[in-house]
Backbone as a ProteinNet text record, in pm:
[ID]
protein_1_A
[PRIMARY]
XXXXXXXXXXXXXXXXXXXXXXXXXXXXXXXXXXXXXXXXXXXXXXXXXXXXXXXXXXXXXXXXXXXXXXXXXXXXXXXXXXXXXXXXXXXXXXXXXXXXX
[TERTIARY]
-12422.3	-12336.1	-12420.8	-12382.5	-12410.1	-12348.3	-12400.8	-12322.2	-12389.1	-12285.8	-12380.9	-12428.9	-12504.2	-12626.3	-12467.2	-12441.2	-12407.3	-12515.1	-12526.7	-12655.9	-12731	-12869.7	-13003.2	-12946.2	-12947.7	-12948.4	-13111.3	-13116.5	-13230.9	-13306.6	-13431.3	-13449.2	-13375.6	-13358.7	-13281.9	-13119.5	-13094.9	-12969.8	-12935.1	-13030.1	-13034.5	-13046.5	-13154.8	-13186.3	-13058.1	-12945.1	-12872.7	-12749.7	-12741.6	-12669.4	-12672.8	-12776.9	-12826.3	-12791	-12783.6	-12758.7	-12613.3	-12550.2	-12400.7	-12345.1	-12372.2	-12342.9	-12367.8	-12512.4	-12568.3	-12482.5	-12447.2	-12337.7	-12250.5	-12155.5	-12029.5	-12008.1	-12137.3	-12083.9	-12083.4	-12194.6	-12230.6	-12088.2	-12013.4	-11934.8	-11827	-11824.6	-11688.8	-11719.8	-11776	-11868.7	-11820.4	-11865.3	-11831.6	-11704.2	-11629.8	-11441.3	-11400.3	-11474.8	-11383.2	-11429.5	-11596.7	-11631.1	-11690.3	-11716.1	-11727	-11935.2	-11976.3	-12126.7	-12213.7	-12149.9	-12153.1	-12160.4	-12090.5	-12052.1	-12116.3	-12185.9	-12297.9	-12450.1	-12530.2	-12638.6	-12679.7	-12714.9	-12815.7	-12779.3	-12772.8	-12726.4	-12840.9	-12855.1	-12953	-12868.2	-12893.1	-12838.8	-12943	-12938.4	-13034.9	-12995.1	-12991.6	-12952.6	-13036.7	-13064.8	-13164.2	-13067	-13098.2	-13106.6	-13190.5	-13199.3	-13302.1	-13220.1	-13343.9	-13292.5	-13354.3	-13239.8	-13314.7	-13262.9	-13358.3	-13298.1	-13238.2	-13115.3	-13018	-12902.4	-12903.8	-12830.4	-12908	-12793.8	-12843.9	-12799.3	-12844.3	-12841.5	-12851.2	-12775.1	-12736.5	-12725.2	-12826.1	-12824	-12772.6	-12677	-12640.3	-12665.1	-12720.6	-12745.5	-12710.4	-12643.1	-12595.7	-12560.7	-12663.2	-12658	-12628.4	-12531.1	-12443.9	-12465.5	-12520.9	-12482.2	-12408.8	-12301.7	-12213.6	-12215	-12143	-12167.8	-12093	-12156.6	-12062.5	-11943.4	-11888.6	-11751.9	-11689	-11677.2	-11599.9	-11603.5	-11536	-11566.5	-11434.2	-11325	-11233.4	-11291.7	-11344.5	-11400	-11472.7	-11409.8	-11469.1	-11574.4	-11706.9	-11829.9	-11866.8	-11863.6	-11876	-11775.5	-11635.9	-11563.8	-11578	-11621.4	-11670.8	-11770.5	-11863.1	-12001	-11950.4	-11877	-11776	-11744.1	-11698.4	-11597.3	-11662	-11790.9	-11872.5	-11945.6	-11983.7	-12040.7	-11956.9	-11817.8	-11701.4	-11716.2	-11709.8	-11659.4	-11825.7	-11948.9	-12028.1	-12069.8	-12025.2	-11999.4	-11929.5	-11799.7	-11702.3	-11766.3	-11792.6	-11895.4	-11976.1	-12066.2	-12145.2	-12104.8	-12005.8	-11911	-11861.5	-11780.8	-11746.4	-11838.2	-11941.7	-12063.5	-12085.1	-12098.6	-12146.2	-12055.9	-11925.8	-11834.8	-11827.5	-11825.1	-11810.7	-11970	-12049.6	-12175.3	-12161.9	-12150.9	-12090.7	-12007.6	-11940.9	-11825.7	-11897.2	-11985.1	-12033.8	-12145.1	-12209.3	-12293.9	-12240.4	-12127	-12063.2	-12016.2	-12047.1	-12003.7	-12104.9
-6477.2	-6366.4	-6240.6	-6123.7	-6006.4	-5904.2	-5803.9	-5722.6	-5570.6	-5462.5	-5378.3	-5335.3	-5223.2	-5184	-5087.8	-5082.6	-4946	-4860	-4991.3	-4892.8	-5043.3	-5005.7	-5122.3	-5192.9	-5344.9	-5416.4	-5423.6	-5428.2	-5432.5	-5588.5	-5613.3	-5786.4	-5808.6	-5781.5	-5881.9	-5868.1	-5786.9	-5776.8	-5909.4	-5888.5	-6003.1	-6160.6	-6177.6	-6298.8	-6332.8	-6238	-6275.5	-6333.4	-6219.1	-6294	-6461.4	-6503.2	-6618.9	-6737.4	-6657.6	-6754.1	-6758.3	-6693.3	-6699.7	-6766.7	-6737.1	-6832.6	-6982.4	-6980.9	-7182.7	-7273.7	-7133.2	-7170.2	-7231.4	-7149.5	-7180.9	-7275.3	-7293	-7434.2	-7559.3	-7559.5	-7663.9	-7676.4	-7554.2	-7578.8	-7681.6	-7590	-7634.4	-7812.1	-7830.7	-7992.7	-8077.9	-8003.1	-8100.9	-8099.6	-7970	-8020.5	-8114.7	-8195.5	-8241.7	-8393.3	-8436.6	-8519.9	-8528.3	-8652.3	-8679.1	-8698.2	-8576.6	-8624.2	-8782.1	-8857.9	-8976.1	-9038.7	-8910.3	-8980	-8946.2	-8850.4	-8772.8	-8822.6	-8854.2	-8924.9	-8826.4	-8739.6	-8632	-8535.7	-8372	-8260.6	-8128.1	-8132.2	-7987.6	-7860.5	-7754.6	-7642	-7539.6	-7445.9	-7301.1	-7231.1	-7128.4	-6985.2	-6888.4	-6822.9	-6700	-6600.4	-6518.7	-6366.5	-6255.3	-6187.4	-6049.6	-5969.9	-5844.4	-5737.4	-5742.1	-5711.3	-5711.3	-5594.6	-5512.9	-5351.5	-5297.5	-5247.6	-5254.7	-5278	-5464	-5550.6	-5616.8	-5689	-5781.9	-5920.8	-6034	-6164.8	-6232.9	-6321.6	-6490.8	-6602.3	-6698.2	-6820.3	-6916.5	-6967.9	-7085.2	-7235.2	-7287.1	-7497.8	-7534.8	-7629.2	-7695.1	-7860.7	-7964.2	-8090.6	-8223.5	-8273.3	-8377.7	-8515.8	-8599.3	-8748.8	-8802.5	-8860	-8928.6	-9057.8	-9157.2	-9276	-9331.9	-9418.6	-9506.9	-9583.1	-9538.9	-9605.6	-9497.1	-9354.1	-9240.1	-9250.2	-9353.9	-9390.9	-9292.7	-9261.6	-9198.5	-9037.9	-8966.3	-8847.1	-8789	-8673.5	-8622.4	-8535.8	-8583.7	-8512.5	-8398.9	-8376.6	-8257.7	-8162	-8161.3	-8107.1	-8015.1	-8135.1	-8039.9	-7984.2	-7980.4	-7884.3	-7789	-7804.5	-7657.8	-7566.9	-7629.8	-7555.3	-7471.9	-7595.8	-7513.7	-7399.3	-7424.4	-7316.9	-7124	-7189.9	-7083	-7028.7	-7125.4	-7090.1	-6996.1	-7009	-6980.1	-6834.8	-6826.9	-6691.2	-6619.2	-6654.2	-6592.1	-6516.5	-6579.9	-6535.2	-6416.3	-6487.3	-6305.8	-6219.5	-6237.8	-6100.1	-6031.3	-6157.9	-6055.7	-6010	-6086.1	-6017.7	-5872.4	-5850.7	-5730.3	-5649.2	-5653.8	-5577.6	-5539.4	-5616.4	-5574.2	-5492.5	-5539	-5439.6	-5306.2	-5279.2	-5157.1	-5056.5	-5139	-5049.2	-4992.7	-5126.3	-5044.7	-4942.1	-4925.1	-4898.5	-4740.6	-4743.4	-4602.3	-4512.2	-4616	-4496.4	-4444
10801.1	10769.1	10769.3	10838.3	10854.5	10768.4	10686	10640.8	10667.4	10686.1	10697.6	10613.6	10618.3	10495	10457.7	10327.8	10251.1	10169	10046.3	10010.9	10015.8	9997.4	9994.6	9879.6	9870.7	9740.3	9736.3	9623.1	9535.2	9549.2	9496.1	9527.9	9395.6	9310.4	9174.3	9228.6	9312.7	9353.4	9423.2	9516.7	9651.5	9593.3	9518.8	9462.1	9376.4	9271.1	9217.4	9296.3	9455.2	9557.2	9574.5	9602.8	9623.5	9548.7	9425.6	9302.7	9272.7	9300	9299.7	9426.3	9517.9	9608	9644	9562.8	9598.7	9476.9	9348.4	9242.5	9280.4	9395.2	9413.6	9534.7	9604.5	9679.9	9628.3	9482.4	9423.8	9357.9	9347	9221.8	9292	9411.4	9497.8	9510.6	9581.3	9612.5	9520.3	9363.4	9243	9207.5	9251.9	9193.8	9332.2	9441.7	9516.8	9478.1	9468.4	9438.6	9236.6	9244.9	9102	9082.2	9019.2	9044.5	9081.9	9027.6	9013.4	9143.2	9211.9	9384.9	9433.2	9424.6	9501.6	9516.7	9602.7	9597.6	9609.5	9731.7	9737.1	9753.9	9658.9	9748.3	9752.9	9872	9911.5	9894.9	9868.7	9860	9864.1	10014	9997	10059.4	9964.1	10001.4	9998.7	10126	10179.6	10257.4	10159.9	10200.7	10249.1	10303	10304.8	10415.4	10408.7	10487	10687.3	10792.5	10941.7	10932.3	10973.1	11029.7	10924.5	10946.2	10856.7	10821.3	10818.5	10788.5	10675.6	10598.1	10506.4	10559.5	10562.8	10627.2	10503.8	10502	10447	10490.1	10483.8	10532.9	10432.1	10460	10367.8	10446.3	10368.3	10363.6	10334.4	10351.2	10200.6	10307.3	10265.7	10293.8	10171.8	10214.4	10093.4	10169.2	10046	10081.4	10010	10071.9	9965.1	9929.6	9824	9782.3	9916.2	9975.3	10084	10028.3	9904.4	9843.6	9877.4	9911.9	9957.6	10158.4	10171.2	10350.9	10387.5	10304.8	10341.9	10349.7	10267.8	10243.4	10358.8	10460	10539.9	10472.7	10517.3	10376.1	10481.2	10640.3	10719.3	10644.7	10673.7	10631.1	10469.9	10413.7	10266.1	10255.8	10318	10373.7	10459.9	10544.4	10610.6	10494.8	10403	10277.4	10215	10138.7	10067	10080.8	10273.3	10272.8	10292.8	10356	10366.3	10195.6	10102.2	9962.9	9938.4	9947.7	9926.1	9989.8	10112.4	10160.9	10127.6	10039.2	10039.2	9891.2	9814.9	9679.2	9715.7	9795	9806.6	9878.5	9956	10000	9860.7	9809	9687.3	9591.5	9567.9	9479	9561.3	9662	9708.4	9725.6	9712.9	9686	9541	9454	9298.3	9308.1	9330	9313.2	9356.5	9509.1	9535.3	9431.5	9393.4	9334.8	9182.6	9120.8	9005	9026.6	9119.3	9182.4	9197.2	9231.9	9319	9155.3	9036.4	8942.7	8862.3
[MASK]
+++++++++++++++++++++++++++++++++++++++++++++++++++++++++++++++++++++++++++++++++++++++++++++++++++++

């Protein structure tokens, strides 16, 4: 994800990006499965500045218990990471705005 520069986020800005977003895929992940079901989950989120864009890489790799054979686990790694982008769009929108007063 690309955004353009409005104003520079800050690194505690950026890093808090990060953290709200690896939040909300984990979060998402866990309202579909039951931790219990989950064997392994990777989650990383990198940000920084190219030019002047800000960039977000989201990861996010899930193994599931082979008793969930029905559970498309691609599909919920699609999600998480949609749901996880969708977070720091809006983090950087609410920032902006407090930002602008």
């Amino acid at each position: 994800m690309e955004e353009p520069e409005a104003s520079s986020p800050s690194s505690d800005q950026i890093e808090r990006l990060c953290e709200i977003a690896e939040e909300a895929a984990r979060n998402h992940i866990l309202s579909k499965v039951s931790k219990s079901e989950v064997s392994d989950l990777n989650i990383t989120v990198e940000a920084g500045r190219r030019e002047k864009n800000l960039i977000v890489d989201v990861d996010v790799e899930v193994r599931l218990s082979p008793l969930l054979k029905d559970l498309d686990a691609k599909r919920l790694v699609k999600e998480a990471v949609g749901v996880a982008f969708k977070s720091a769009a809006k983090f950087l929108r609410e920032d902006q705005c407090h930002s602008k007063r």
